[in-house]
N, C-alpha and C positions, 0 to 999 in steps of 0.2 A: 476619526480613524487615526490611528497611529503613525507616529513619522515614519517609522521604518517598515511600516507593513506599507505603506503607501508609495513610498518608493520601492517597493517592491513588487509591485501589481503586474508592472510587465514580466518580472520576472517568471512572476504565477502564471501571468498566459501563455506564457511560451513554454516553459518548465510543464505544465500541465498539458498543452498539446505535444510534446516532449513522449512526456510519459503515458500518457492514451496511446498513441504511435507505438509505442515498446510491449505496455499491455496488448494492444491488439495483434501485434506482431508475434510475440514469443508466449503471451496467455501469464504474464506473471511479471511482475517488476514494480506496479504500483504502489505501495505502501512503502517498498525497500526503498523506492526511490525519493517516493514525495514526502515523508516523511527529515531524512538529510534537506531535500530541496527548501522546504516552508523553514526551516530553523537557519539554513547558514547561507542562502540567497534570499528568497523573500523576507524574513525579517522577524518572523514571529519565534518569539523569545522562552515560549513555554514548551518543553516537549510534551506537555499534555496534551493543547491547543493543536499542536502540529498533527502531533495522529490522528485528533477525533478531525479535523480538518482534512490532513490526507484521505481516513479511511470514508470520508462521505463524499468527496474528488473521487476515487477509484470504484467505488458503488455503482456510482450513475457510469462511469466508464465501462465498468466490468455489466451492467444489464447490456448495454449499445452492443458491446461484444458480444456476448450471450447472443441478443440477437441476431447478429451478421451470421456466428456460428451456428446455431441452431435452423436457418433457414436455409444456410449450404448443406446442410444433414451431416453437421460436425459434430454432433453433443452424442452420447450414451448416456439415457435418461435415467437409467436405474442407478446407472452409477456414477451421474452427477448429482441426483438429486440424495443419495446414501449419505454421498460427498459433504454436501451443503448440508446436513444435517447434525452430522457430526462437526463440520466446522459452526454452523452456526452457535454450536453450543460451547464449542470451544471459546469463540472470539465474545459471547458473552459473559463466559468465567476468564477470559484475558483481558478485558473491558472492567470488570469490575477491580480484578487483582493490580490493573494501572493505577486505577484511581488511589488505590493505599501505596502506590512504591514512591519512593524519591524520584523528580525528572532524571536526574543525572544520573541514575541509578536505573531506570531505563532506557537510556542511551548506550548505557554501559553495555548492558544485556543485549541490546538491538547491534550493538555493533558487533557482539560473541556470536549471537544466531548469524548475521549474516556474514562472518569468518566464516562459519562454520559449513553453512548451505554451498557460499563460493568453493569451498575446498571440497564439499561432496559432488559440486558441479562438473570439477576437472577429471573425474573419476568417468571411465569411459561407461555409457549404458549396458545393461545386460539385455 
């Protein structure tokens, strides 16, 4: 195991119940988050590494939720499952388009999306 990813383990468990707490909490924050977190607290050095790592962390997080939600009679199935189809398809043509970009050059981009998202956040709901 790697020196820096090793001294970083605790960070990953605590950063990772962290960020399950925030997903189940507000239904969104995982990858924005864990993705910063595995690269500049735990230690892993590749932003490829980080997201396929992040986004298999927030998977299993986001079913547990799915669960809790859907047993409270939280979910609208037509239009979760519409959801999940069209993103599934999305994050496997963003999946593959990571693999050809420069890391640093998706970082670059991850940090313009989430400018971008936070600024449309402050915007009140209609």
């Amino acid at each position: 195991m790697d020196g820096a990813l090793s001294l970083g383990l605790p960070a990953a468990v605590v950063g990772g119940a962290v960020i399950a707490l925030l997903l189940g909490l507000f239904g969104g924050g995982g990858s924005v988050l864990a993705t910063p977190l595995l690269l500049y607290v735990v230690g892993i050095d590749d932003p490829h590494v980080a997201i396929g790592t992040g986004a298999a962390a927030v998977a299993v997080n986001a079913g547990a939720n799915l669960a809790v939600q859907a047993r409270g009679g939280q979910v609208k199935w037509p239009c979760a499952i519409s959801f999940a189809g069209a993103g599934l398809a999305g994050s496997l043509a963003g999946a593959a388009l990571a693999q050809r970009v420069d890391g640093q050059a998706l970082l670059g981009g991850f940090a313009l999306a989430m400018l971008a998202v936070g600024l449309a956040m402050l915007r009140p709901v209609r």
